[in-house]
Backbone as CSV, one residue per row, in Angstrom:
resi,resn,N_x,N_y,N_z,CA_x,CA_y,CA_z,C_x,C_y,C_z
1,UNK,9.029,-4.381,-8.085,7.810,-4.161,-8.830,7.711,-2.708,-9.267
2,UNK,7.867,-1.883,-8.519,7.484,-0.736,-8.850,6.444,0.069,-8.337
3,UNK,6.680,1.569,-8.666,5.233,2.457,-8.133,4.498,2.846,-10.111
4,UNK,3.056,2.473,-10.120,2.762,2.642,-11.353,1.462,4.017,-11.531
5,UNK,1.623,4.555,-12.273,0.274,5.694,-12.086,-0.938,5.235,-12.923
6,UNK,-2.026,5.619,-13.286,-3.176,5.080,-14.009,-2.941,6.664,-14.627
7,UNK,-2.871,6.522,-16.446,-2.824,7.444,-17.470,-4.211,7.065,-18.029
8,UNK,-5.070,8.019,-18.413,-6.483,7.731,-18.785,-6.246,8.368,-20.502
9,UNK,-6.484,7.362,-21.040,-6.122,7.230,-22.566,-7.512,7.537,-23.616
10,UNK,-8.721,7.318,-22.765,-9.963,7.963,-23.495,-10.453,8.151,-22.877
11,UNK,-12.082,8.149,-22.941,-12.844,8.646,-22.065,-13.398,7.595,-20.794
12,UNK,-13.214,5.994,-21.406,-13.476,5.747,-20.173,-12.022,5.162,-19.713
13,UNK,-12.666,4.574,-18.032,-11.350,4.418,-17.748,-10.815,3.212,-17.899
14,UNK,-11.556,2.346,-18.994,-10.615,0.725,-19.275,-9.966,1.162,-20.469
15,UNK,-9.580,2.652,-20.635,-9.278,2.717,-21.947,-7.604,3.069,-21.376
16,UNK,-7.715,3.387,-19.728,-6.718,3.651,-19.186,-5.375,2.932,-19.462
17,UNK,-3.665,2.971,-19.026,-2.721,2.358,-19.125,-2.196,2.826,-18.273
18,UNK,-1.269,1.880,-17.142,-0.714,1.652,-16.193,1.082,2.371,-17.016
19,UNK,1.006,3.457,-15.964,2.656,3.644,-16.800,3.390,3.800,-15.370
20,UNK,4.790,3.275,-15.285,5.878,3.004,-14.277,6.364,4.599,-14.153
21,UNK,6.311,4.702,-13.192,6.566,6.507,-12.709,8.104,6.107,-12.170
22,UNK,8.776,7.048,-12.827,10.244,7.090,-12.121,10.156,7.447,-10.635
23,UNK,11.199,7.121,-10.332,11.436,7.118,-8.706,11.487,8.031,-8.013
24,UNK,12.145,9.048,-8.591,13.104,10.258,-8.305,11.930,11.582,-9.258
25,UNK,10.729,11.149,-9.554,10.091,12.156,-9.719,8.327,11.863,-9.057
26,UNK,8.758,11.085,-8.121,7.208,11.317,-7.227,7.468,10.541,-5.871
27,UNK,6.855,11.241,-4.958,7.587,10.384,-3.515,5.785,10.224,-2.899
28,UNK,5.484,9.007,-3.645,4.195,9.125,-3.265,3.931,8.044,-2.063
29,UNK,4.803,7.307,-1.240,5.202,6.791,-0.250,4.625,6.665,0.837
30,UNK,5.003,7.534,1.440,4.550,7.589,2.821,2.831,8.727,2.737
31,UNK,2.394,9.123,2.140,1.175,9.119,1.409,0.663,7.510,1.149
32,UNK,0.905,6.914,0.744,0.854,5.608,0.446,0.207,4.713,1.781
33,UNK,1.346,5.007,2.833,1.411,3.912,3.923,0.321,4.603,5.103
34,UNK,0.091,6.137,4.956,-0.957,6.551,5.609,-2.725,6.791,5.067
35,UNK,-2.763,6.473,3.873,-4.197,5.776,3.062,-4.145,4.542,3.175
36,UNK,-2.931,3.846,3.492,-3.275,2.124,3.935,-3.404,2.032,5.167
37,UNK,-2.777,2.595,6.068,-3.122,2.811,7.750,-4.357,3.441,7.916
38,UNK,-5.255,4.659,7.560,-6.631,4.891,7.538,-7.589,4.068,6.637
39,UNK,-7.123,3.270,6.025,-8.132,2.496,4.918,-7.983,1.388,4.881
40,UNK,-7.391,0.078,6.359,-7.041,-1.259,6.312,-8.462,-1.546,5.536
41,UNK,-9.513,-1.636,5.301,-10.853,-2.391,4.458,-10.152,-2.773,3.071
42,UNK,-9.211,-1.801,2.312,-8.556,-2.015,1.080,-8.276,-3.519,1.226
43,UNK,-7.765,-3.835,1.753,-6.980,-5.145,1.939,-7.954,-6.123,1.910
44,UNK,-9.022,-6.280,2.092,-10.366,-6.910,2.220,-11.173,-7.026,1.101
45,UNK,-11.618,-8.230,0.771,-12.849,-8.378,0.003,-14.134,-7.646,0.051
46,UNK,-15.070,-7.295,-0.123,-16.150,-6.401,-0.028,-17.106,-7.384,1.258
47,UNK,-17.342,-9.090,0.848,-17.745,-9.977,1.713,-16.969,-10.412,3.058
48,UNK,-15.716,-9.421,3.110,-15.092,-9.991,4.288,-15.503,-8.820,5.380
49,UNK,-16.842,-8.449,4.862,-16.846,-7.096,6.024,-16.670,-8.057,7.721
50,UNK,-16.372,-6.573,8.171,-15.954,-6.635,9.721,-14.398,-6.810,9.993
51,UNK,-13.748,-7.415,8.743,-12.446,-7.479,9.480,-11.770,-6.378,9.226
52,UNK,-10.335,-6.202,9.729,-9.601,-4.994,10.012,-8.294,-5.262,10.288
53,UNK,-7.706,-4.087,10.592,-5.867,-4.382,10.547,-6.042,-4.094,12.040
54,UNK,-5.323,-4.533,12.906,-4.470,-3.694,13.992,-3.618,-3.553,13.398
55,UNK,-2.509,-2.289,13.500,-1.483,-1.900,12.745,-0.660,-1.675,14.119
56,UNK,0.572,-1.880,14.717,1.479,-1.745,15.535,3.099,-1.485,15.266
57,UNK,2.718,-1.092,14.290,4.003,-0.650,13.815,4.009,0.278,12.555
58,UNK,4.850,1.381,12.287,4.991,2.001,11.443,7.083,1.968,10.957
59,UNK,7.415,1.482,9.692,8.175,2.281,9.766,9.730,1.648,10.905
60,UNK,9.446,0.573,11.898,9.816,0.374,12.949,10.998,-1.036,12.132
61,UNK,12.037,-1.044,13.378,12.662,-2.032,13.158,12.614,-3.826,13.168
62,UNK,12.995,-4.410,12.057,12.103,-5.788,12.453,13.557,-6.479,12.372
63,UNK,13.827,-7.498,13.004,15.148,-8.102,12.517,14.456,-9.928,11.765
64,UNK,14.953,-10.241,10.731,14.871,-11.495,10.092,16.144,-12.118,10.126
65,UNK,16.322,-12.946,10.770,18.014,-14.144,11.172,18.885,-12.641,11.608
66,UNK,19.725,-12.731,11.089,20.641,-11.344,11.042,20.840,-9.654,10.515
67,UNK,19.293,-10.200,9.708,19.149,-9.286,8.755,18.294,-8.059,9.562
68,UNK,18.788,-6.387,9.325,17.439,-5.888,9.889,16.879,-5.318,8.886
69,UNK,15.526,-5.857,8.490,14.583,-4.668,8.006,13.886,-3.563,8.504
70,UNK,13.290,-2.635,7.607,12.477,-1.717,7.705,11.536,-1.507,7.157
71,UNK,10.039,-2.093,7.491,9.089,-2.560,7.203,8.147,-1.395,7.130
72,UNK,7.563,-1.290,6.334,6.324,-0.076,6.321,5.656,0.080,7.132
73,UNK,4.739,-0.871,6.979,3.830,-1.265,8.160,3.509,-2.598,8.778
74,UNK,3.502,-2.811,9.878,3.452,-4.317,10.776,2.139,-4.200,11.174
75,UNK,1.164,-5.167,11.069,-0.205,-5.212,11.769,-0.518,-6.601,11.823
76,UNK,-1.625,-6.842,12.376,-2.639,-8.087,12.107,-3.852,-7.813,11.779
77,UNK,-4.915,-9.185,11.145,-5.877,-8.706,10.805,-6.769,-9.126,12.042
78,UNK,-7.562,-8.618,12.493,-8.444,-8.423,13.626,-9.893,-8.676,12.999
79,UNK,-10.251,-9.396,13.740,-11.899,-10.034,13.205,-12.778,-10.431,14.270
């Protein structure tokens, strides 16, 4: 998919356009995975108040059949 930035094209911001930021000129990442680790509510509807992430993993090794990944973040949602 990609990492995309919001370019604001007039004054308001539906006038905005989504442009695909090269790879190798922003490492906005792990910035990324620590505004989603302080801000699990993102993930949530506005009506789903109360629920939440436990997060137990950062970053950590997961194995799938043979395969190992390296997963950003591992949590559950807690309610």
């Amino acid at each position: 998919m990609g990492l995309y930035m919001l370019k604001n094209t007039g004054k308001d911001i539906e006038d905005g356009i989504a442009e695909k930021v090269k790879s190798d000129s922003i490492d906005y990442e792990c910035y990324f995975e620590s505004w989603l680790q302080n801000s699990p509510s993102l993930l949530f509807d506005d009506e789903d108040d109360g629920n939440t992430v436990l997060w137990i993993g950062r970053q950590v090794t997961a194995s799938v059949g043979d395969v190992g990944k390296f997963p950003d973040l591992i949590g559950f949602n807690w309610y």
